[in-house]
C-alpha positions in Angstrom: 94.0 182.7 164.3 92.7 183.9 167.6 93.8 181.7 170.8 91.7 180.6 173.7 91.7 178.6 176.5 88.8 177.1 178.2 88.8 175.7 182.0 86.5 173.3 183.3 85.9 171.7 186.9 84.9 167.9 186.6 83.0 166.5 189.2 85.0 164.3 192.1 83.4 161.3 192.8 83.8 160.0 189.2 86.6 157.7 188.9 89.7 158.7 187.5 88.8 157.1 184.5 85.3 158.8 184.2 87.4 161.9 184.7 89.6 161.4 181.6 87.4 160.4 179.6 85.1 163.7 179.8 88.6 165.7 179.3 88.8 163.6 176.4 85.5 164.3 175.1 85.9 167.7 175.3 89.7 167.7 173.3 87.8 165.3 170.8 85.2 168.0 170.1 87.3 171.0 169.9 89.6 169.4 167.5 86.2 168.1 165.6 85.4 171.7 165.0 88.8 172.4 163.3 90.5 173.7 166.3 94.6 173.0 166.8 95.1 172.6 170.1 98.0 174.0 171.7 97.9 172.5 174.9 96.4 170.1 177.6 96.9 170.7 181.5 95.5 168.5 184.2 95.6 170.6 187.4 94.4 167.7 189.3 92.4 167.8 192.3 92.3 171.3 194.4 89.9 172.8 197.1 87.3 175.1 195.6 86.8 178.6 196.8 83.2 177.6 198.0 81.0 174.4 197.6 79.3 174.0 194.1 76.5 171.3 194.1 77.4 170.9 197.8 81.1 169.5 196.4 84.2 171.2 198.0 86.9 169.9 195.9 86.9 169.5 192.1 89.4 167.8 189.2 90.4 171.2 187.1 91.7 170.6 183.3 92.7 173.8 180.9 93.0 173.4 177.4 94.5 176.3 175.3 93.9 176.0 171.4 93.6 178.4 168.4 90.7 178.5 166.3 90.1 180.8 163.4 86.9 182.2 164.6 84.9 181.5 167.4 81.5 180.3 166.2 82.7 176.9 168.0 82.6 178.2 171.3 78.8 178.5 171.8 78.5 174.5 170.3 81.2 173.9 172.9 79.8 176.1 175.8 76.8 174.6 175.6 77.6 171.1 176.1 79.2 172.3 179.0 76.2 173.1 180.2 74.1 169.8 180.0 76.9 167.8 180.9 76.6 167.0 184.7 80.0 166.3 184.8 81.0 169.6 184.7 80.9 171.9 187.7 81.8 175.1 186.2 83.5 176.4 183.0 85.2 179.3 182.0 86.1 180.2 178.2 88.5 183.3 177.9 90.2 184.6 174.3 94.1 185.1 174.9 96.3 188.4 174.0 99.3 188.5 172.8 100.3 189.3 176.6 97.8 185.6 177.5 99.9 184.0 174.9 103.2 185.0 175.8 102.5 184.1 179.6 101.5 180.8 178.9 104.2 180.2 176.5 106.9 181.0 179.6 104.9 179.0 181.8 105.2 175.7 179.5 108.7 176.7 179.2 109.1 176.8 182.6 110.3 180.4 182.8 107.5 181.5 185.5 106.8 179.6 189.0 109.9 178.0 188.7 112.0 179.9 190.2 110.3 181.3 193.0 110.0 177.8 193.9 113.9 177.5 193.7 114.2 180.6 195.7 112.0 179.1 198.9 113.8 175.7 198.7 117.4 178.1 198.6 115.9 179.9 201.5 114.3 176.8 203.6 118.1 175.2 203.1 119.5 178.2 204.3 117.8 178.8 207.6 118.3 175.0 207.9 122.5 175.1 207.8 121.9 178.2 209.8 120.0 176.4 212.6 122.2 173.5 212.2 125.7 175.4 212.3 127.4 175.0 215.9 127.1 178.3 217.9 130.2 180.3 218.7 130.7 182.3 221.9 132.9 185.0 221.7 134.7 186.3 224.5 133.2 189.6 225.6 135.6 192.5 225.1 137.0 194.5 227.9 135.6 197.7 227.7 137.7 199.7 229.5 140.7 198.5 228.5 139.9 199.6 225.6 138.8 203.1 226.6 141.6 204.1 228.8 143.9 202.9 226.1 141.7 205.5 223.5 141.9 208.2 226.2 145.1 207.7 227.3 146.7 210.1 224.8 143.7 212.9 225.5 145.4 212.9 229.1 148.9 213.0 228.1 148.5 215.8 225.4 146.9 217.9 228.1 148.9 216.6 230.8 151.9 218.2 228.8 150.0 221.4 227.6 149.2 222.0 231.6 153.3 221.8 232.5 154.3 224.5 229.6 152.0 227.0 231.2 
């Protein structure tokens, strides 16, 4: 069974119900054509990388299924295509490496934690920032440096008197 996943941009200015119900279309017909699908994301709303039928945001939805060939795909791409709902579409086969990723990401071995690292790191330079401030008392120099020369000057002090 080969795996794929398909990404499509719905339109913005349906209404939210509009919006699930041409994600729901598009489930109903891959698991029509015999398709098991693995799973269902709804990115949600995010800022496209430049404006597509003069729109500059768009609803994204990914859904990863396996299929045992993919004669489906050209039914399903092409649908894609007359619907006006859909801004763009993008059908990609998965590797084992494709598979695997997704897999950690649904297990929520990836992102995660470099999200846990920034909020460790945002708390920590906010106790740092918030931690009083302690002045230390400057150290006296040269105090310290006669008491480290101090036995230079007696050594040759006495080396001096037994010549």
């Amino acid at each position: 069974m080969n795996q794929y996943e398909v990404t499509f941009v719905v339109d913005p200015v349906l209404s939210g119900d509009e919006i699930k119900s041409t994600a729901q279309t598009y489930i109903d017909l891959i698991t029509k054509e015999g398709a098991e699908i693995v799973f269902t994301d709804e990115m949600g709303l995010k800022q496209l990388a430049y404006p597509i039928k003069k729109r500059t945001t768009g609803v994204y939805y990914c859904i990863e299924y396996k299929v045992p060939n993919g004669e489906m795909i050209s039914k399903m791409e092409l649908a894609f295509r007359r619907d006006e709902r859909i801004m763009r579409f993008l059908t990609v086969r998965l590797d084992k490496f494709g598979v695997k990723y997704n897999e950690d990401k649904r297990n929520g071995l990836i992102g995660k934690k470099r999200a846990d690292k920034k909020s460790k790191d945002a708390a920590k330079e906010t106790a740092r920032k918030a931690a009083p401030v302690k002045k230390q008392a400057p150290k006296p120099v040269q105090k310290v440096a006669a008491a480290a020369a101090a036995p230079v000057v007696a050594a040759a002090a006495a080396k001096s008197e037994e010549e």
